[in-house]
LUMSE-503330 format. One record per residue: residue in three letters; chain; x, y, z of N, C-alpha, C, O in turn. Coordinates in steps of 0.02 Angstrom, whole numbers, plus 50000, padded with zeros to 5 digits. Atoms other than C-alpha are relative to their C-alpha. Layout:
<nodes>
ALA|A|X|Y|Z|X|Y|Z|X|Y|Z|X|Y|Z
...
</nodes>
This chain:
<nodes>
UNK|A|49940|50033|50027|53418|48669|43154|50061|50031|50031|50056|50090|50046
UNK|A|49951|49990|49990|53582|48682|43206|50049|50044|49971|50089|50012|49936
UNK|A|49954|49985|50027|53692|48824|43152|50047|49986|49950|50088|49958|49987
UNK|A|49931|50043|50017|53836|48764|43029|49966|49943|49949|49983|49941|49890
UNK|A|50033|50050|50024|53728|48618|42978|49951|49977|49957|49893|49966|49975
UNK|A|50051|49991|50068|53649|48596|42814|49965|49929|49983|49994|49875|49982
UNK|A|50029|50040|50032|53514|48497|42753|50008|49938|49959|50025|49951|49902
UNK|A|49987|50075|50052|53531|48315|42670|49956|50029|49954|49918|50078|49953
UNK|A|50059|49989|50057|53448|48296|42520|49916|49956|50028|49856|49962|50015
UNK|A|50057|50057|49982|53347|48153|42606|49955|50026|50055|49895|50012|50056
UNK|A|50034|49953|49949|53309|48275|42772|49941|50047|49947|49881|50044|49959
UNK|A|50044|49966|50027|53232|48395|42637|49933|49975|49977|49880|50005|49981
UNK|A|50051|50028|50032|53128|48271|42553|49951|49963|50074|49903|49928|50059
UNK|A|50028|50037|49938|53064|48206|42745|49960|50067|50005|49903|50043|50008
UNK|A|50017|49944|50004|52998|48397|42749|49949|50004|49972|49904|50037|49998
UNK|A|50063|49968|50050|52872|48397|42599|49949|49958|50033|49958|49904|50062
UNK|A|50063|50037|49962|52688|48360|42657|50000|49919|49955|50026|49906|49900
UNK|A|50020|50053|50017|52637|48190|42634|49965|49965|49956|49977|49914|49922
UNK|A|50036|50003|50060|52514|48194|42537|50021|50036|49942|49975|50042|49901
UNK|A|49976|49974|50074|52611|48280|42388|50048|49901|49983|50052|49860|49937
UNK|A|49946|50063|50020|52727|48122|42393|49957|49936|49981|49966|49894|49937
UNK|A|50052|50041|50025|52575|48024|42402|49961|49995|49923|49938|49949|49890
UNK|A|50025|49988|50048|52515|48081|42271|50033|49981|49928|49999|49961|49881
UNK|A|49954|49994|50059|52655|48075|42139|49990|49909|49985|49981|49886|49928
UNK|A|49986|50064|50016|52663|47884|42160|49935|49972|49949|49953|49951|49894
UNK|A|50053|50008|50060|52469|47847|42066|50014|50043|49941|50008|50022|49883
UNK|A|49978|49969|50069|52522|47980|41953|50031|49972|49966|50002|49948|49918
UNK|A|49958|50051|50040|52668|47889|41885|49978|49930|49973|49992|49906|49918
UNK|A|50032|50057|50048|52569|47727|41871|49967|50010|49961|49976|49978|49910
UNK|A|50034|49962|50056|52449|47821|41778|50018|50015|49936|49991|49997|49883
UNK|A|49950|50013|50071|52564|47858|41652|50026|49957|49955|50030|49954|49894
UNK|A|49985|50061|50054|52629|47713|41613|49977|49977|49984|49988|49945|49933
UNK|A|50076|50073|50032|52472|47618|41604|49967|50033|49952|49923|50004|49920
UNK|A|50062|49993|50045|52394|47730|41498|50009|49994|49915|49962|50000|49876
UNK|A|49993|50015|50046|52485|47695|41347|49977|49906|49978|49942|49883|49933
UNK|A|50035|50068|50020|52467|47497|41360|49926|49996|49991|49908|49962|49943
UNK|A|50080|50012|49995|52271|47506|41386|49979|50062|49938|49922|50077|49922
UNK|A|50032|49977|50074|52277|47617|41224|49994|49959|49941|49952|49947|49898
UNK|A|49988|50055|50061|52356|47500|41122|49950|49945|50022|49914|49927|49976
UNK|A|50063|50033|50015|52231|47375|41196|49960|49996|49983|49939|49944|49958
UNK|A|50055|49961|50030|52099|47477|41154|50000|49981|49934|49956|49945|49911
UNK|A|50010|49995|50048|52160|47494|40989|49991|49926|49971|49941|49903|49944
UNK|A|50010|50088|50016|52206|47300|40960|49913|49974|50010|49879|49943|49969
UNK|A|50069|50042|50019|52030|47255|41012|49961|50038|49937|49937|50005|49892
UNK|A|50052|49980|50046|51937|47388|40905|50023|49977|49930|49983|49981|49883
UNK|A|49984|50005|50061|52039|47336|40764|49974|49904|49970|49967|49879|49915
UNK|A|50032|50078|50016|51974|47135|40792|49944|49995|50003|49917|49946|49978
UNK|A|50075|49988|50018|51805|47190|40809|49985|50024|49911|49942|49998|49876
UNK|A|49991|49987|50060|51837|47272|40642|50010|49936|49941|49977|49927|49890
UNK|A|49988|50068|50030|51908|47105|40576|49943|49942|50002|49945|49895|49963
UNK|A|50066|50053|49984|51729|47003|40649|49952|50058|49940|49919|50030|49896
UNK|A|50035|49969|50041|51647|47152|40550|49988|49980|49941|49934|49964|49916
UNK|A|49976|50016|50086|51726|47116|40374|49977|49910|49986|49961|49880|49935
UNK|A|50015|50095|50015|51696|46909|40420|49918|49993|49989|49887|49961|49946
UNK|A|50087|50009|49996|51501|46936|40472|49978|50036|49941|49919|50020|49931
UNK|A|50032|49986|50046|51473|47038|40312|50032|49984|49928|50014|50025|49885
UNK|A|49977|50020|50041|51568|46956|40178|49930|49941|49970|49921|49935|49909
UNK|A|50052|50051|50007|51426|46828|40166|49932|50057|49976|49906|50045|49921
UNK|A|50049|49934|49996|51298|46978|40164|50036|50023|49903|50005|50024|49849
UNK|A|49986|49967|50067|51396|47044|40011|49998|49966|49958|49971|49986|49907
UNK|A|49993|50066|50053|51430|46875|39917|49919|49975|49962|49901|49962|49904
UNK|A|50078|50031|50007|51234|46821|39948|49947|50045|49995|49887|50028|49997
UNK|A|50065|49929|50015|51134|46984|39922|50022|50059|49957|49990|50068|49905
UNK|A|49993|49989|50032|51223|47103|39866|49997|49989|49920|49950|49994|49881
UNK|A|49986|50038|50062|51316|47033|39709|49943|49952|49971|49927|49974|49916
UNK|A|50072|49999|50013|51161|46946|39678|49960|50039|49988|49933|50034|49933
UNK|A|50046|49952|50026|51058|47077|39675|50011|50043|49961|49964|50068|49929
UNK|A|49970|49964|50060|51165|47176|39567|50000|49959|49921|50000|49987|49867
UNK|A|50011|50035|50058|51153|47035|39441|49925|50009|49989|49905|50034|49937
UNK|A|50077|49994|50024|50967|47034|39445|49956|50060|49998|49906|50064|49962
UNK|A|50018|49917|50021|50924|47219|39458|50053|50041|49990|50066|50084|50033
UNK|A|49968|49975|50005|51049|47281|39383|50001|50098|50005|50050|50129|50027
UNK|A|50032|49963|49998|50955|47448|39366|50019|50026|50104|50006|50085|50119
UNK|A|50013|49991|49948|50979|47455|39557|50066|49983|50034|50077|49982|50094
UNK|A|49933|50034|49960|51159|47388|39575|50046|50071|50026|50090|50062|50068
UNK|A|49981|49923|49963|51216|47572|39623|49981|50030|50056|50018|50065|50089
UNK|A|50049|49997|49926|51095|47594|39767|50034|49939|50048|50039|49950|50108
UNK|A|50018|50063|49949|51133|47405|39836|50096|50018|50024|50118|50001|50079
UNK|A|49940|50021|50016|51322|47431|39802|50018|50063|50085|50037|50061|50143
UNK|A|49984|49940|49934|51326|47610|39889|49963|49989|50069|49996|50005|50118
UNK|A|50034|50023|49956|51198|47553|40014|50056|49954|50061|50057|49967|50121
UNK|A|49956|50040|49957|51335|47420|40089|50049|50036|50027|50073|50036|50084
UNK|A|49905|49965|49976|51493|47526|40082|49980|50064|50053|50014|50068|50104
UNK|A|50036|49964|49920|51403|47657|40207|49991|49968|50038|49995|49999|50091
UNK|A|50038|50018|49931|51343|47547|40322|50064|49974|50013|50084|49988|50070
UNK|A|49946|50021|49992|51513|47457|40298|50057|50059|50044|50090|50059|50096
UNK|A|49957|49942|49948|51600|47619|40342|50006|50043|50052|50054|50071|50078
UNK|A|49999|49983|49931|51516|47681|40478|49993|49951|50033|49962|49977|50079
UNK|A|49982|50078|49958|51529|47517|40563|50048|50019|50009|50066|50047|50061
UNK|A|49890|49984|49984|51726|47538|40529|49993|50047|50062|49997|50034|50122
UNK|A|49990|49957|49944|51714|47704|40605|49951|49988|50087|49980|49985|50141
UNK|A|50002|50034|49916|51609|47655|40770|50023|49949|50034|50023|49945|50096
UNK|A|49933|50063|49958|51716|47505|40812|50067|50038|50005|50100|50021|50054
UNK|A|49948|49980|49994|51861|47606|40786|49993|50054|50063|50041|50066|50100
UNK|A|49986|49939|49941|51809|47747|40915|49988|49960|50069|49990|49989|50123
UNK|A|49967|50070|49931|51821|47591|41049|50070|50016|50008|50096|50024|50064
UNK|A|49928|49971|50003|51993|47642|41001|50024|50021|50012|50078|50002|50034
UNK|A|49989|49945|49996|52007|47782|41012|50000|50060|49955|50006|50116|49981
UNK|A|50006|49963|50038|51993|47872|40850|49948|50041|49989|49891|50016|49991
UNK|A|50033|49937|50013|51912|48022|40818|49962|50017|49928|50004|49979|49904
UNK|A|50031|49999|50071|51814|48056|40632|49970|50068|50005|49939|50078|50057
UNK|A|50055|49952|50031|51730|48217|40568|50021|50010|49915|50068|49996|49878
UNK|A|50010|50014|50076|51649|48258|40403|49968|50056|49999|49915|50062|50030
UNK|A|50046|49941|50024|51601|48428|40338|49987|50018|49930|50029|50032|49887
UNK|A|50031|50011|50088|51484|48432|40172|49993|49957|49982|50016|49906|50009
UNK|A|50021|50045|50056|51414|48344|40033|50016|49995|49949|50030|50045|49916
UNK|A|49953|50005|50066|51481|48261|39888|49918|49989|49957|49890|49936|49972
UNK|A|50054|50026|50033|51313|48262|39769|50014|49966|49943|50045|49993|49898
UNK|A|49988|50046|50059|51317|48114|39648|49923|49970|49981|49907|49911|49974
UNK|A|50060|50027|50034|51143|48113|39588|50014|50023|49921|49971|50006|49880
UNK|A|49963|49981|50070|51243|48187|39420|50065|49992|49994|50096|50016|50041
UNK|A|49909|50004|49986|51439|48144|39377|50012|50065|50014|49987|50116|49992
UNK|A|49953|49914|49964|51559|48279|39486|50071|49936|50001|50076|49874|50004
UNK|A|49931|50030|50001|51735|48231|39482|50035|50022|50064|50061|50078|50069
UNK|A|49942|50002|49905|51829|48210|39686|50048|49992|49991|50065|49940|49963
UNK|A|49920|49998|50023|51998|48245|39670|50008|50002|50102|49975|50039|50139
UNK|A|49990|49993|49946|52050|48221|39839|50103|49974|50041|50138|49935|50009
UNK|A|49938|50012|49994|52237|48209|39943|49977|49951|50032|49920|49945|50055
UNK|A|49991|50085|49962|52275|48031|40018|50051|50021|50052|50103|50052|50039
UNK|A|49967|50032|49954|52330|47993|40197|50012|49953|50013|50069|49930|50019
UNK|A|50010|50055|49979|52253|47852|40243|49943|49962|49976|49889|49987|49961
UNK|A|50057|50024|50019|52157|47706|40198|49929|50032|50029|49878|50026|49995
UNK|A|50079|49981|49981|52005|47796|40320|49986|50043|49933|49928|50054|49915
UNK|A|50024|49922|50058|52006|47933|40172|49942|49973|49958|49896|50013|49954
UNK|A|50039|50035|49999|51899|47804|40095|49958|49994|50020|49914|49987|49977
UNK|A|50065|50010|49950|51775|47785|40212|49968|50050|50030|49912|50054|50053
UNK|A|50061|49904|50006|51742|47979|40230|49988|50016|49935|49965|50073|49939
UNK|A|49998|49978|50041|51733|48003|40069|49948|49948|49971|49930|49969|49916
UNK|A|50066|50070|50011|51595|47842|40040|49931|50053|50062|49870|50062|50063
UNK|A|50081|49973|49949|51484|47936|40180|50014|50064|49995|49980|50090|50039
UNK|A|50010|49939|50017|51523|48109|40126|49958|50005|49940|49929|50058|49929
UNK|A|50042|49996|50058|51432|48057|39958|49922|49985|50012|49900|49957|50062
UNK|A|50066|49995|49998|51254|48068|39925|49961|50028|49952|49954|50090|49953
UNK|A|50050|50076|49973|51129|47975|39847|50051|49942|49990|50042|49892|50025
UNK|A|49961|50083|50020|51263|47834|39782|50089|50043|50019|50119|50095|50032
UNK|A|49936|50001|49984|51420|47818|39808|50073|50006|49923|50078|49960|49882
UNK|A|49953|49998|50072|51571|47870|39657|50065|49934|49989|50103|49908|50030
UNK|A|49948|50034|50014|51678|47760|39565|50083|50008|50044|50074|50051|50087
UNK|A|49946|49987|49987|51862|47764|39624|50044|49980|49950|50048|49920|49939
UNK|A|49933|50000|50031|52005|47779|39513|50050|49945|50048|50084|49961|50097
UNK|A|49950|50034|49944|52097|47617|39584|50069|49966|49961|50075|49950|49902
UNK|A|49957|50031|50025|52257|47548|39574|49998|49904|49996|49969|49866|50035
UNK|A|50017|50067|50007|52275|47369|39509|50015|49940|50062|49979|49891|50058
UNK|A|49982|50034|49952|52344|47275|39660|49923|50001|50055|49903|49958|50095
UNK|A|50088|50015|49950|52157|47316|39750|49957|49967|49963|49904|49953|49990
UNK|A|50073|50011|50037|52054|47248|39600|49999|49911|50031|49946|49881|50024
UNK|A|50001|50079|49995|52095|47054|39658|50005|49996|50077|50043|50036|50104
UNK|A|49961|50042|49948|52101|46958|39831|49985|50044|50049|50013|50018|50098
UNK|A|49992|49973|49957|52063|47088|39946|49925|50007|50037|49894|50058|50023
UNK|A|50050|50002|49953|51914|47054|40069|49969|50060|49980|49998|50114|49989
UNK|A|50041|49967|49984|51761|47142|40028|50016|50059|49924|49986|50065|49871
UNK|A|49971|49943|50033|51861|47290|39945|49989|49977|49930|49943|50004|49899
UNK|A|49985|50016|50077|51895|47211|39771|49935|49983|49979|49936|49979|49918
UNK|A|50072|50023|50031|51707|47160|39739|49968|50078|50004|49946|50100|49952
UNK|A|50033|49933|49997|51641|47332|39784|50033|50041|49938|50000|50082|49907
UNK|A|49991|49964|50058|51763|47392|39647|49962|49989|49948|49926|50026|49914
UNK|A|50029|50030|50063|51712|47283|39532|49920|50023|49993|49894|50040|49940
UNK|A|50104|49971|50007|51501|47334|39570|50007|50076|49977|49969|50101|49936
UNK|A|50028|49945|50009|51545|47510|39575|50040|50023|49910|50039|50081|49888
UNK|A|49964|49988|50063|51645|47500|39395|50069|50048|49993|50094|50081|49947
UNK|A|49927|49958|50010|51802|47578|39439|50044|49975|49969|50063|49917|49967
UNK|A|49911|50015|50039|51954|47590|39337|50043|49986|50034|50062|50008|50089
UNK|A|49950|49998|49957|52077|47515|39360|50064|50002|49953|50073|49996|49893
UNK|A|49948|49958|50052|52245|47574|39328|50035|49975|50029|50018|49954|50084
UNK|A|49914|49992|50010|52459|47540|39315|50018|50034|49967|50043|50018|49913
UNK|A|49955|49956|50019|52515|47695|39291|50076|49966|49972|50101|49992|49923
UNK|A|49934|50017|49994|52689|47588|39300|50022|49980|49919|50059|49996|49872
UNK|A|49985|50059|50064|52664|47451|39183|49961|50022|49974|49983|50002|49920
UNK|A|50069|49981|50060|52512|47517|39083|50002|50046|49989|49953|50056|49952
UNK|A|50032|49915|50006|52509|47695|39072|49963|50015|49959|49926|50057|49983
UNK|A|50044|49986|50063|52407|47710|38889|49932|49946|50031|49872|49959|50028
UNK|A|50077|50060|49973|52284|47555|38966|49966|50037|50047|49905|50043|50046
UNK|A|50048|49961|49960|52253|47667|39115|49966|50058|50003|49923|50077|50043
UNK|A|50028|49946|50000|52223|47817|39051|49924|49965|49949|49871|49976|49977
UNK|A|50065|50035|50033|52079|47724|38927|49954|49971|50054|49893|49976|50058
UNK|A|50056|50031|49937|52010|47641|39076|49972|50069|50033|49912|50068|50043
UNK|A|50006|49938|49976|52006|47828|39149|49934|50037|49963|49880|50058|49985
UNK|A|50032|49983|50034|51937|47881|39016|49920|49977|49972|49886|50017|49939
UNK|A|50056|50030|50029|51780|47765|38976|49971|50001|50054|49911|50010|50046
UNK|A|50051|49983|49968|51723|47775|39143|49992|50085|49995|49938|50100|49972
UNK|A|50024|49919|49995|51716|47975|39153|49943|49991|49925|49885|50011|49924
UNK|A|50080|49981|50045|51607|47959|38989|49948|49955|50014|49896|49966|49984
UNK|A|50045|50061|50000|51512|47798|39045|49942|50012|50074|49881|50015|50072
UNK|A|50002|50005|49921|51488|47809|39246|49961|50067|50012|49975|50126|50000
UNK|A|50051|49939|49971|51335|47900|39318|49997|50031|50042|49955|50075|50046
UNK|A|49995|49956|49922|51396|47959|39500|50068|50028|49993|50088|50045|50049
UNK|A|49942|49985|49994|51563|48013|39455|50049|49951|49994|50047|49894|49970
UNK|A|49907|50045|49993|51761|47962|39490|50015|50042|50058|49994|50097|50074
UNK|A|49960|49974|49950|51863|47987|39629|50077|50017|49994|50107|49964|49986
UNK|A|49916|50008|50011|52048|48025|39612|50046|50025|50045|50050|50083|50066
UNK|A|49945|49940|49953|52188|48059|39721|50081|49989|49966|50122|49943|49966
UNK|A|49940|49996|50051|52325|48123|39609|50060|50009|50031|50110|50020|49998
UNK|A|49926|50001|49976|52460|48128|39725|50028|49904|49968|50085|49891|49946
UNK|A|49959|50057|50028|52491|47940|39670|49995|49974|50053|49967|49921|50041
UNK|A|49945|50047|49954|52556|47871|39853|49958|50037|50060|49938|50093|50047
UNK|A|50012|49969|49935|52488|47916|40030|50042|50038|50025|50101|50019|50022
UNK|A|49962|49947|49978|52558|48054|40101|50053|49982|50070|50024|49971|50123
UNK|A|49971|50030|49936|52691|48003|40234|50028|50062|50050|50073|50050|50090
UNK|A|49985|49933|49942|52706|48191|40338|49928|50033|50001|49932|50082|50038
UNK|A|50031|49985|50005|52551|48234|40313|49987|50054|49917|49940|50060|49878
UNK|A|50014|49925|50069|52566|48380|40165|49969|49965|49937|49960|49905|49927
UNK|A|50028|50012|50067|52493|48390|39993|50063|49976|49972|50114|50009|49983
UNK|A|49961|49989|50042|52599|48310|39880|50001|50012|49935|49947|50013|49906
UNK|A|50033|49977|50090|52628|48355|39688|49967|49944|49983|49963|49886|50002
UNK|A|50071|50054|50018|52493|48291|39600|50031|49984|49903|50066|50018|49866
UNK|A|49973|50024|50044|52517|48189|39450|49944|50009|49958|49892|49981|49977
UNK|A|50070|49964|50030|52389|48269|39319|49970|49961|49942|49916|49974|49915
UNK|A|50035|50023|50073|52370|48154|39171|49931|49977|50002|49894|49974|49953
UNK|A|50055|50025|49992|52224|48084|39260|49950|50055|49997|49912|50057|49948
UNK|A|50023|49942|49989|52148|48228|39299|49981|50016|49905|49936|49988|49873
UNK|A|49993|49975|50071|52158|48290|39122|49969|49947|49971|49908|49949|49964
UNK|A|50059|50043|50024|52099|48147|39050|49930|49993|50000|49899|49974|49950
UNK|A|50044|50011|49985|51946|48148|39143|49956|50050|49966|49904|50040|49936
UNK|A|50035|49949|50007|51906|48315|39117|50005|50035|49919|49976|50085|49897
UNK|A|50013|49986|50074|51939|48321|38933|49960|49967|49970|49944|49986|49913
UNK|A|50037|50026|50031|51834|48199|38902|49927|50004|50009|49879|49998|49970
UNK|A|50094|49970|49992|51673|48245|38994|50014|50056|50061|50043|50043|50114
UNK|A|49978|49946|49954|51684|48418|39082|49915|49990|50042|49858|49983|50020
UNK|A|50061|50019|49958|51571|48391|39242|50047|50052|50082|50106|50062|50096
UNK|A|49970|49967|49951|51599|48490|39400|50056|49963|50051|50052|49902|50058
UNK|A|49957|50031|49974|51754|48462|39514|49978|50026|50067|49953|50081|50078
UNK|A|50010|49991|49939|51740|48429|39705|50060|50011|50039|50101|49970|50017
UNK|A|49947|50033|49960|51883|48446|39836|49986|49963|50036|49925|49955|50042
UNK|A|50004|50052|49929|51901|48324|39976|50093|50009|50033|50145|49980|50017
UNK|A|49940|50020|49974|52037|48382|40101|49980|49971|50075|49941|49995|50117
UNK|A|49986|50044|49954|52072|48252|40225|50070|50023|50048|50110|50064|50025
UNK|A|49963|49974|49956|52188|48273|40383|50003|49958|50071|49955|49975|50105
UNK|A|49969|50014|49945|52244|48191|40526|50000|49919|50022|49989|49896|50078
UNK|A|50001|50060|49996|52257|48013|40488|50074|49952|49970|50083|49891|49970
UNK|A|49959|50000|50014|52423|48030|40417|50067|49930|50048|50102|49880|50040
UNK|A|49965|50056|49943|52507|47940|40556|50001|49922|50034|50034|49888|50073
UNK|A|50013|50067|49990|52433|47791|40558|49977|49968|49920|49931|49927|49917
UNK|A|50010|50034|50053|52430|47744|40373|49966|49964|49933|49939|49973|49878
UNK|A|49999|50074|50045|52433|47563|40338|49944|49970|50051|49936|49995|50106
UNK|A|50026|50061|49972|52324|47432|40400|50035|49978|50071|50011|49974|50127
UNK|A|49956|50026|49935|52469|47372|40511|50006|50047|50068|50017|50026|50125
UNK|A|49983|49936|49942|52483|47557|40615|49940|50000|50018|49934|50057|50042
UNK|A|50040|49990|49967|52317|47533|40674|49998|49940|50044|49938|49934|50060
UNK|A|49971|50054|49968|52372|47382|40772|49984|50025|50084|49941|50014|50126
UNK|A|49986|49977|49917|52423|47464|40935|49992|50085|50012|50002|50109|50068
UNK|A|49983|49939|50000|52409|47656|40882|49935|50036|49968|49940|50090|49939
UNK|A|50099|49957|50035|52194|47706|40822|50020|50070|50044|50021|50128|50025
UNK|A|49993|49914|49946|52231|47839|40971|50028|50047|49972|50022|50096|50009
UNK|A|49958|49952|50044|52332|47946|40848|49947|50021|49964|49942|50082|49956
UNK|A|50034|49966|50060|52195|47959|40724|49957|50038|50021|49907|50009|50044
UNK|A|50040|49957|50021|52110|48129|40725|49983|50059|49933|50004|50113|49913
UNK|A|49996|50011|50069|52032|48110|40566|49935|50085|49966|49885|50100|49998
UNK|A|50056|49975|50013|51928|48253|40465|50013|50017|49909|50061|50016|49870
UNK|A|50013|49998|50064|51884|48280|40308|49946|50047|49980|49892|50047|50009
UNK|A|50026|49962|50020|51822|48411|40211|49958|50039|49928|50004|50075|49909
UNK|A|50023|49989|50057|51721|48470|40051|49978|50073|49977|49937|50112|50002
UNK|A|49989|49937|50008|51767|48615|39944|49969|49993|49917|49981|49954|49871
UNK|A|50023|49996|50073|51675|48661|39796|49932|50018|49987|49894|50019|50035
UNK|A|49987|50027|50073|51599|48666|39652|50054|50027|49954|50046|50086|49940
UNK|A|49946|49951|50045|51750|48719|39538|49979|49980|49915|49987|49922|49897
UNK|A|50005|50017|50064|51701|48726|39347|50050|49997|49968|50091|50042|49961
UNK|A|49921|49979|50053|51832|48674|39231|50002|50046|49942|49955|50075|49916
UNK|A|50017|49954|50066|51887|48766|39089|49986|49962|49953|50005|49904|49945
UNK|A|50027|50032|50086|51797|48740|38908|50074|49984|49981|50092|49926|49990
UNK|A|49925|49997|50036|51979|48759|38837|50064|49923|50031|50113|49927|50069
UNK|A|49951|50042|49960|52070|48594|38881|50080|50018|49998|50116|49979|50029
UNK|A|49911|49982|49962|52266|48682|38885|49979|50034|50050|50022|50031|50094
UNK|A|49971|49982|49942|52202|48782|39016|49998|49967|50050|50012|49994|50103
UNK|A|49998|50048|49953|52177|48610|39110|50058|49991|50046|50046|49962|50099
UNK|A|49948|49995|49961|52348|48626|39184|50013|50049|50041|50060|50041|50080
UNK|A|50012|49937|49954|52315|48792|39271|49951|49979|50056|49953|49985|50117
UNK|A|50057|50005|49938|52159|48736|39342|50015|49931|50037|49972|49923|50081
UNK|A|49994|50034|49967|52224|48582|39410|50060|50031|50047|50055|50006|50103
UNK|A|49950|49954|49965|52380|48698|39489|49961|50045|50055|49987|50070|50105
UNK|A|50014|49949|49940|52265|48799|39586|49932|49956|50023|49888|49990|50048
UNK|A|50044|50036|49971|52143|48665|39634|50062|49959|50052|50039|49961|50109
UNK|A|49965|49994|49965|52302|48597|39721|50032|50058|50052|50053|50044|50108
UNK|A|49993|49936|49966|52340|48775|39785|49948|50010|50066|49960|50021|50126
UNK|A|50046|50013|49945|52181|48764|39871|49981|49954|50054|49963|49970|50111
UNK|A|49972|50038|49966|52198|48617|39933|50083|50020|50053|50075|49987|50104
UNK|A|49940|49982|49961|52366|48669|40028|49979|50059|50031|49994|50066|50090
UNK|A|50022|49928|49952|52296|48841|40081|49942|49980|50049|49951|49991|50108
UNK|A|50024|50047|49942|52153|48743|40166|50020|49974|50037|50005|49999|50091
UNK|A|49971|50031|49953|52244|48629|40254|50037|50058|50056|50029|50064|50117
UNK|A|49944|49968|49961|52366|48745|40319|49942|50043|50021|49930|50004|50068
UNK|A|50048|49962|49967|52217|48869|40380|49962|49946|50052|49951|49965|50109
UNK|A|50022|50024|49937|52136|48719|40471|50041|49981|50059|50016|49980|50115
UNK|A|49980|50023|49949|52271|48658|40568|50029|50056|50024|50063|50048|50074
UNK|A|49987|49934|49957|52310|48839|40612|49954|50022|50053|49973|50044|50107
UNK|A|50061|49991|49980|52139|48864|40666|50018|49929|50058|50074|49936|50084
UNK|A|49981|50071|49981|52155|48686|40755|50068|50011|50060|50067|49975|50110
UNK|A|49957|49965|49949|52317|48776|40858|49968|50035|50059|49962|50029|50120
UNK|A|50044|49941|49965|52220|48913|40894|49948|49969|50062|49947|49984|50122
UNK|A|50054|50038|49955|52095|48821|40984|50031|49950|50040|50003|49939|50094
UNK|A|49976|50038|49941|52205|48697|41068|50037|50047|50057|50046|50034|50117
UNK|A|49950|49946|49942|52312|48856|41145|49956|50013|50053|49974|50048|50100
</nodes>
């Protein structure tokens, strides 16, 4: 080079080997494409999901529910029998997706245990149906699922869940609460936060249910903490975005309640406690291992 005479910016860039420059350009398409062909991903696994719910709606209408009328004796087996196969279906069409699932432990419901579990996402549901074993537990539901809702609202109705408006009912739902925990042979499910969690965290838990349950038939309590599905919700966020969900779920227990129902408000305080000290230890752990 010439004395005096400094470099362009464009001379410098004529300098770097060729193949680095080559290179950068597939990289960059790479990038951009790989978000559309997620959301494709996810859009199809989520309409395979939608042929799922069509091809076995007929299955549930014409065998099930039927067969729960005529062996009734057996409508707990046929009921839980569907909603497993129903939900790992969900989950292997969904990992077309991209979503991720794990499940550590057993919920035993060959005797009532009471699942108190935190809410993310509708999947919480569907680990918590194949974390149980032999049948599947009631759910504590709110009234807007007992009608109209594909599939879902008939499975309430087989497996005898309560249903509740805290809002408008509050004395109706705690009685509905209440008659299954003394009636119902695999349990209840409850997730006393009320509302899906929208950051992920525990939120306060709203205890009358709880209490109810457990004053009326003391039966062992299970946890169920769930985790990483937070971000995708609703129904609608699995649209273009399954690739977010890495989902797991977990089972902590047996916790005996106390004989003494006032100290029911302690022991539901540190069954939340635990819940939050879990979580926060797995996704530390969960750091650790991504570092």
């Amino acid at each position: 080079m010439t004395p005096g005479v400094k470099k362009s910016p464009a001379a410098t860039d004529l300098t770097r080997p060729l193949s680095q420059s080559a290179a950068a350009a597939p990289a960059n398409i790479a990038g951009c494409m790989i978000t559309p062909i997620r959301g494709a991903r996810s859009l199809v696994s989520l309409l395979l999901v939608g042929l799922l719910f069509l091809f076995m709606s007929p299955v549930l209408r014409l065998v099930i529910v039927p067969g729960g009328w005529l062996f009734p004796r057996q409508r707990f087996l046929l009921v839980s029998a569907f909603m497993k196969w129903m939900s790992a279906g969900i989950f292997g069409l969904l990992r077309l997706g991209g979503v991720r699932a794990r499940r550590v432990g057993i919920l035993p419901t060959a005797s009532p245990i009471l699942v108190v579990a935190n809410h993310q996402a509708l999947l919480d549901i569907c680990q918590i149906t194949l974390m149980a074993h032999p049948r599947v537990p009631a759910f504590v539901t709110r009234r807007r699922y007992a009608r109209f809702v594909p599939l879902v609202s008939q499975c309430i109705r087989l497996l005898d869940s309560p249903i509740v408006d805290p809002k408008h009912d509050p004395q109706g739902s705690l009685a509905a609460v209440r008659r299954a925990a003394r009636d119902l042979p695999h349990g209840l499910v409850i997730f006393p936060e009320g509302h899906r969690s929208h950051d992920g965290e525990v939120r306060p838990f709203r205890t009358a249910g709880i209490e109810t349950i457990l004053a009326e038939r003391r039966m062992p309590v299970y946890l169920v903490l769930n985790d990483g599905a937070w971000r995708v919700r609703r129904l609608a966020d699995l649209l273009f975005r399954a690739s977010l969900i890495d989902t797991h779920s977990e089972v902590l227990g047996p916790f005996d309640p106390p004989e003494d129902a006032a100290e029911l408000g302690e022991f539901i305080r540190e069954l939340r406690a635990t819940l939050v000290a879990r979580l926060a230890e797995a996704r530390g752990n969960g750091a650790r291992h991504a570092a």
